[in-house]
Residue, then its C-alpha position, 0 to 999 in steps of 0.5 A: x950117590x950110594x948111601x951107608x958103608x960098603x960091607x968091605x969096609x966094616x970092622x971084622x973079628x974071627x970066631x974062636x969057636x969056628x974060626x970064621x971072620x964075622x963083620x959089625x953089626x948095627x945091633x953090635x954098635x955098642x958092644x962091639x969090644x965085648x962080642x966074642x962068639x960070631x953067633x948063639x951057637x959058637x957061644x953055646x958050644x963054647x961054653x958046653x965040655x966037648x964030651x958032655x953034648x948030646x950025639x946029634x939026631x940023625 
């Protein structure tokens, strides 16, 4: 007999800064409502004026 939840079956979100769907995480379980951002990076960009980031090194 399977143990857990099936990932399927977890709650989702979508990321307002790309726009991917992201499931619950364990470390979220308490936080839930508050997370926004699907990671660090969609935060920082987020927070960071389109015109004010560096060029990205190529």
């Amino acid at each position: 007999m399977p143990r857990g939840t099936a990932k399927r079956d977890l709650p989702t979100k979508v990321c307002p800064h790309c726009g991917r769907p992201f499931a619950w995480r364990k470390k979220w379980a308490r936080d839930w409502d508050n997370v926004i951002y699907c990671s660090q990076r969609c935060r920082g960009a987020a927070r960071t004026p389109r015109g004010d980031r560096p060029a990205m090194a190529r």
